[in-house]
LOBABA-652049 format. One record per residue: residue in one letter; x negated, y, z of N, C-alpha, C in turn. Coordinates in nm, 3 decimals, always signed. Atoms other than C-alpha are relative to their C-alpha. Layout:
residues N
TORRO  rest       nX       nY       nZ      caX      caY      caZ       cX       cY       cZ
TORRO     A        X        Y        Z        X        Y        Z        X        Y        Z
...
end
This chain:
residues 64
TORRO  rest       nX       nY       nZ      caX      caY      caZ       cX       cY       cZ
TORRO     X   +0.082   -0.044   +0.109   +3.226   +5.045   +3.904   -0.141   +0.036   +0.046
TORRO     X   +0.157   +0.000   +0.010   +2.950   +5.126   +4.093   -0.095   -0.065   +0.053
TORRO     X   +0.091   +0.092   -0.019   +2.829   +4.844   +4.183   -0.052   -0.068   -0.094
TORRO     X   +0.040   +0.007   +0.099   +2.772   +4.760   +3.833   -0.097   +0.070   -0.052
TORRO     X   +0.094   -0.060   +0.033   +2.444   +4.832   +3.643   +0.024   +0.049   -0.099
TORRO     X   -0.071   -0.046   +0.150   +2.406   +5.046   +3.355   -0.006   +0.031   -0.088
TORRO     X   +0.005   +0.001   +0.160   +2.349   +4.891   +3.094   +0.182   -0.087   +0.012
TORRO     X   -0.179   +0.067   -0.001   +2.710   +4.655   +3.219   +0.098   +0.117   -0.017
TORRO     X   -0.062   -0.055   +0.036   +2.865   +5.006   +3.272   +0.012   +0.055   -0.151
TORRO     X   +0.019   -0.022   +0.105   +2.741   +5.104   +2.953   +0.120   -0.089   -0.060
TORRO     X   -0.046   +0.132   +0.101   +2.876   +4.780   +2.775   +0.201   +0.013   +0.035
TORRO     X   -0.146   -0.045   +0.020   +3.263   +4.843   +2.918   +0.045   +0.127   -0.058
TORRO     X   -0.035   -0.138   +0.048   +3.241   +5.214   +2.832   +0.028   +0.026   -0.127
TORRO     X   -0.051   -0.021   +0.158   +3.228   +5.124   +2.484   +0.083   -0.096   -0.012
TORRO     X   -0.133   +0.079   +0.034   +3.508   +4.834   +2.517   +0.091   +0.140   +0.019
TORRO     X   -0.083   -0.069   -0.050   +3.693   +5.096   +2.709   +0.051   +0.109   -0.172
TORRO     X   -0.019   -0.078   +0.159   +3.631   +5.335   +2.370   +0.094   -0.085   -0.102
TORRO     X   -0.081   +0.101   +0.116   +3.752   +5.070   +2.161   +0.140   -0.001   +0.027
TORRO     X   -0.098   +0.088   -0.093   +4.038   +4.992   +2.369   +0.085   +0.167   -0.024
TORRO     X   -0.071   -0.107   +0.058   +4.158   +5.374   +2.333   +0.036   +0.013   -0.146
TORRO     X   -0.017   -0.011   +0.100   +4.113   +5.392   +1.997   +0.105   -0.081   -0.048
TORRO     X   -0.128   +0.070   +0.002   +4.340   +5.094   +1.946   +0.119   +0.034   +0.064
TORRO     X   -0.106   -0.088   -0.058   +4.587   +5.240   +2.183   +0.044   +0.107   -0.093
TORRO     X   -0.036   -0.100   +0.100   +4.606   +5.540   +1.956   +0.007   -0.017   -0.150
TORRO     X   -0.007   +0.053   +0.119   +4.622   +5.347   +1.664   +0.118   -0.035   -0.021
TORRO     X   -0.107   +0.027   -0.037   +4.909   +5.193   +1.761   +0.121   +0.066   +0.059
TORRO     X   -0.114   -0.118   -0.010   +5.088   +5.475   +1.914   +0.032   +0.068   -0.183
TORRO     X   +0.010   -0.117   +0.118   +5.023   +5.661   +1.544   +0.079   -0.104   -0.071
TORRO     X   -0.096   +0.109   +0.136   +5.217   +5.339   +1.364   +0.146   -0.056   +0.072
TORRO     X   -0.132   +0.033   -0.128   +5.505   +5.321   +1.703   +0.037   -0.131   +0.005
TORRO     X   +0.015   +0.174   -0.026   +5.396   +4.952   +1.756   -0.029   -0.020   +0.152
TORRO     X   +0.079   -0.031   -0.106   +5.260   +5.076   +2.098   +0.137   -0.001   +0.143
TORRO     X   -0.095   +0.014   -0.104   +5.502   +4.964   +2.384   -0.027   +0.051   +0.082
TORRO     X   -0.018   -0.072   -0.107   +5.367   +5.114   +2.704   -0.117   +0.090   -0.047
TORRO     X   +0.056   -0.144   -0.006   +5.246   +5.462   +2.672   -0.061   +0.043   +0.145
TORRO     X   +0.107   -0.046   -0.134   +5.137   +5.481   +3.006   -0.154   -0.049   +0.017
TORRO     X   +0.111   +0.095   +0.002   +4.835   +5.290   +2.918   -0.106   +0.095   -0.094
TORRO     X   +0.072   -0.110   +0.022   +4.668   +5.586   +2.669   -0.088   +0.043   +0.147
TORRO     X   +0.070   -0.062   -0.096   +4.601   +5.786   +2.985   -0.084   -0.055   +0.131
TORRO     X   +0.031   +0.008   -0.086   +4.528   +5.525   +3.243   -0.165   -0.042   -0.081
TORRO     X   +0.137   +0.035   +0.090   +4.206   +5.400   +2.966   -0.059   +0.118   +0.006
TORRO     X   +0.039   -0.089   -0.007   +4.099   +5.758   +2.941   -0.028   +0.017   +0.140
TORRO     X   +0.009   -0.012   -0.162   +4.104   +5.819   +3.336   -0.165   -0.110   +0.012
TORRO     X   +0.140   +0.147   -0.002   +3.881   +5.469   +3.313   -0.110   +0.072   -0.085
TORRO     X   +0.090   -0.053   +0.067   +3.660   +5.635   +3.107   -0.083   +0.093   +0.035
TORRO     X   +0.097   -0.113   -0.105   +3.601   +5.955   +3.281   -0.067   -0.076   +0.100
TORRO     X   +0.126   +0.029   -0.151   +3.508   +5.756   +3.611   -0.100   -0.077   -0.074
TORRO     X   +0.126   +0.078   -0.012   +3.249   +5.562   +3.415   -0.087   +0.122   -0.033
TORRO     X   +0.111   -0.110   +0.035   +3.102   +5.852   +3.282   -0.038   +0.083   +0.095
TORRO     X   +0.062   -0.057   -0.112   +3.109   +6.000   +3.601   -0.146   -0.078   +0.061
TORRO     X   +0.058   +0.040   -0.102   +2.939   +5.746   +3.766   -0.136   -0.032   -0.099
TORRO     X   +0.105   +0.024   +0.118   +2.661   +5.686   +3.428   -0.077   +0.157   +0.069
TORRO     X   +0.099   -0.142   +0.027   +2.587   +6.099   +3.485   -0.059   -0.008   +0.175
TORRO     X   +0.021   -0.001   -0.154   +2.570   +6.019   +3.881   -0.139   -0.074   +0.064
TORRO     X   +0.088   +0.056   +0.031   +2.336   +5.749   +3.806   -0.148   +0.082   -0.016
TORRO     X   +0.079   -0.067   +0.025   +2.137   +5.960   +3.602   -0.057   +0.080   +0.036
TORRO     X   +0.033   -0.106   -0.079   +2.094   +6.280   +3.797   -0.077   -0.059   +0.122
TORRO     X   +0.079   +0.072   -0.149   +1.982   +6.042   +4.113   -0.107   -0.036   -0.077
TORRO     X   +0.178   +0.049   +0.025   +1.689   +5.903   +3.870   -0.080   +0.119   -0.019
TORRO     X   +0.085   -0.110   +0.050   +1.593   +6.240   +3.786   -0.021   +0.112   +0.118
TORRO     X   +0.073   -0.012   -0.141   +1.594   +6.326   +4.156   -0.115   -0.021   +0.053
TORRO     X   +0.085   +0.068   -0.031   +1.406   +6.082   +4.233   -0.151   -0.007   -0.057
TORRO     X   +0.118   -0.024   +0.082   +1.184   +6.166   +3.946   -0.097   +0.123   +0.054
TORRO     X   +0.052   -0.150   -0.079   +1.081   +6.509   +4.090   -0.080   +0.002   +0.130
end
C-alpha cells in the first residue's frame, strides 16, 4: 500500500468503502457466506487510512 500514490490509495479506499457496505448489506439480509470477510475489509481500511494520514503529516513536515 505504500508504494501506491494517493490519489490510487484514495481510489481503493472508496472501493474498499463500497465493498463494506455491501458486506453489511448482505450480512443484514443472511445472504452473506463468509463473515470473516466484514473485519478483514475494515482492517484494509484502517491501514489505508493510516498510511493517507502518514502521507499527509510527512507533507506537512516537509512544509515547515
Amino acid at each position: 500500500m505504500r508504494a501506491l500514490s494517493p490519489g490510487e490509495l484514495t481510489r481503493q479506499l472508496e472501493a474498499a468503502r463500497r465493498e463494506l457496505f455491501d458486506l453489511r448489506f448482505r450480512a443484514a439480509t443472511k445472504q452473506l457466506v463468509n463473515h470473516r470477510e466484514i473485519p478483514r475489509v475494515k482492517r484494509d481500511i484502517a491501514r489505508m487510512q493510516t498510511v493517507l494520514r502518514e502521507w499527509e503529516l510527512a507533507q506537512s513536515d516537509s512544509a515547515e
